[in-house]
matplotlib code that plots the C-alpha trace (Angstrom):
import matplotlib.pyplot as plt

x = [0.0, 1.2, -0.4, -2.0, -2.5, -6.1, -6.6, -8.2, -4.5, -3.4, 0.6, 0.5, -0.9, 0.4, 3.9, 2.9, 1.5, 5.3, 7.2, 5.2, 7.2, 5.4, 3.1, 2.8, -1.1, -3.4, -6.6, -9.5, -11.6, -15.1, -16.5, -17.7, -14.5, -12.4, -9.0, -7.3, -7.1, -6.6, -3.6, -2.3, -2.7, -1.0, 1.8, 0.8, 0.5, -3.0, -4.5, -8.0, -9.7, -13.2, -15.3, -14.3, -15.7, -14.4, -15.2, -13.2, -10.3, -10.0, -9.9, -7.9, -5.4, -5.2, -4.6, -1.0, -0.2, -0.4, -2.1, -0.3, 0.4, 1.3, -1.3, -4.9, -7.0, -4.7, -8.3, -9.9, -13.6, -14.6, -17.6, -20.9, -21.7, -24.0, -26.8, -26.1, -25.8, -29.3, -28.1, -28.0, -24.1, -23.9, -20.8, -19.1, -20.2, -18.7, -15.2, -15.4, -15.9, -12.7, -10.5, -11.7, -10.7, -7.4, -6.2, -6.0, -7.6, -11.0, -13.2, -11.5, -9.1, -11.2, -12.0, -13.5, -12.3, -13.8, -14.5, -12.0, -9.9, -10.1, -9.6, -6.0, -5.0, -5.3, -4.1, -0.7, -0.6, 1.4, -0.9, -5.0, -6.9, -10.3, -12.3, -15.8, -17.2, -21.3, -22.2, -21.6, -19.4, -17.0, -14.0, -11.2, -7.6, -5.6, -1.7, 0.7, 2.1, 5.5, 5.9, 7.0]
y = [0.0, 3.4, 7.2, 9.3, 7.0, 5.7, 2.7, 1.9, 1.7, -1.0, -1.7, -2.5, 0.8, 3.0, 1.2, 2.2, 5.6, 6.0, 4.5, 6.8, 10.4, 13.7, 13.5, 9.5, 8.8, 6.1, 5.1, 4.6, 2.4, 1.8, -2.3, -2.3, -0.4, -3.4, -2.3, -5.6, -6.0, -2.5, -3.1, -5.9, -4.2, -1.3, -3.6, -1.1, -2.2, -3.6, -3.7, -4.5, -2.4, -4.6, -3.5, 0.3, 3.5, 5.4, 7.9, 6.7, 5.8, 9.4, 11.0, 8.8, 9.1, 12.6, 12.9, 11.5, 12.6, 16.2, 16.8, 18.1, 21.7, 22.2, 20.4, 22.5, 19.4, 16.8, 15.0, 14.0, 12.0, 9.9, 11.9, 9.6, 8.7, 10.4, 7.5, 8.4, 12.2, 12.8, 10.3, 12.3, 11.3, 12.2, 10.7, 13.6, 16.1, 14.1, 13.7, 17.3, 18.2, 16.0, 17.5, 21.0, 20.3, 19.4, 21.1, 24.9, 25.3, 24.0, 21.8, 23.5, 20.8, 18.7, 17.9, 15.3, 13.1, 11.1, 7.4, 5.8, 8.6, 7.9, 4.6, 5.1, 7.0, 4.6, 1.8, 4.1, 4.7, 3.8, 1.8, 0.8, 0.5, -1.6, -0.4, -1.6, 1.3, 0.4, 4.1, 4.0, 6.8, 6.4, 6.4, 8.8, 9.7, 11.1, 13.0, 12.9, 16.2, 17.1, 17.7, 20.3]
z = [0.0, -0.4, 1.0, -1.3, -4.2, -5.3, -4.3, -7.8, -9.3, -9.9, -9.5, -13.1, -14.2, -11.6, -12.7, -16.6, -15.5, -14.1, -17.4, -19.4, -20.6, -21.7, -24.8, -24.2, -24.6, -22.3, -23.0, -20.9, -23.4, -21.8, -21.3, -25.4, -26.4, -28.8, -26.8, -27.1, -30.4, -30.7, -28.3, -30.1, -33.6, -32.7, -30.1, -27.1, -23.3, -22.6, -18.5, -17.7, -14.8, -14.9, -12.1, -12.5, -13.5, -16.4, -14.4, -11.3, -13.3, -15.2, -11.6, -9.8, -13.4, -13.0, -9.4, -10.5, -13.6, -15.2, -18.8, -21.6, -21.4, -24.8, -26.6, -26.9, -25.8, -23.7, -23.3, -26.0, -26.1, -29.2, -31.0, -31.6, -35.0, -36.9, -36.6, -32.6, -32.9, -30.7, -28.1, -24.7, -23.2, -19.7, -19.1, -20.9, -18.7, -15.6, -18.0, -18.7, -14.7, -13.6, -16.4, -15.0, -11.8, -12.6, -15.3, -15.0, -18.4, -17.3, -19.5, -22.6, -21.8, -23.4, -27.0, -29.5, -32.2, -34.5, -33.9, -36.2, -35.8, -32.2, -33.3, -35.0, -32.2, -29.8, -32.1, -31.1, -27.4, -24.7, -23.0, -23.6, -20.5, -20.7, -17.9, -16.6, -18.0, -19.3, -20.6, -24.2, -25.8, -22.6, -24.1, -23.2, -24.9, -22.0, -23.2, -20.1, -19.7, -17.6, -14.1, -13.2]

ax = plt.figure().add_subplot(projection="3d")
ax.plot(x, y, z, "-o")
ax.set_aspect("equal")
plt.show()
């Protein structure tokens, strides 16, 4: 056990939080999100957090590690399709309000992709994380930033 960390990370991903360097990306992929064979495709770390919370996982993320302060949107959400465009998705509003509260920029921290652009992205991160997320559109692109 160790003070002050969330008890939700693992020592696997606390271990990969740590080996990861400024502009490395994770992924929070939610419980539908296809991150193993996105990991494999793209040879990327792959950790399951079944049981947890994207939401849980975001704010326990960014309680140890910093966003990217040179990139515009550090945290980046994967945009519904079009066939899904009237879809209500609460879960970005609670993304949106744990970016805000820890990074100085506020929700503006945030932005959207594109699904399969999304998609390529992730295919090139350091690590995907498949969480136990249910709420659909839960997906999440985090950029480590530095310490400073």
């Amino acid at each position: 056990m160790l003070k002050n960390i969330p008890s939700i990370l693992s020592p696997e991903l606390l271990a990969t939080l740590c080996e990861m360097g400024h502009s490395d990306v994770i992924v929070l992929g939610d419980a539908n999100f296809p991150g193993k064979r996105f990991a494999h495709e793209g040879n990327c770390k792959f950790l399951r957090a079944d049981g947890i919370s994207g939401t849980a996982l975001l704010e326990a993320i960014l309680q140890v590690i910093p966003t990217d302060s040179y990139a515009d949107t550090p945290v980046m959400l994967m945009q519904t399709m079009e066939c899904d465009k009237d879809l209500d998705i609460p879960i970005w509003k609670d993304y949106e309000a744990i970016v805000a509260k820890n990074d100085s920029r506020g929700k503006s921290a945030v932005g959207y992709l594109e699904r399969f652009a999304f998609y390529e992205v992730a295919k090139k991160a350091y690590c995907i994380v498949q969480t136990g997320e249910t709420q659909i559109y839960a997906n999440v692109i985090i950029q480590k930033g530095v310490i400073k």
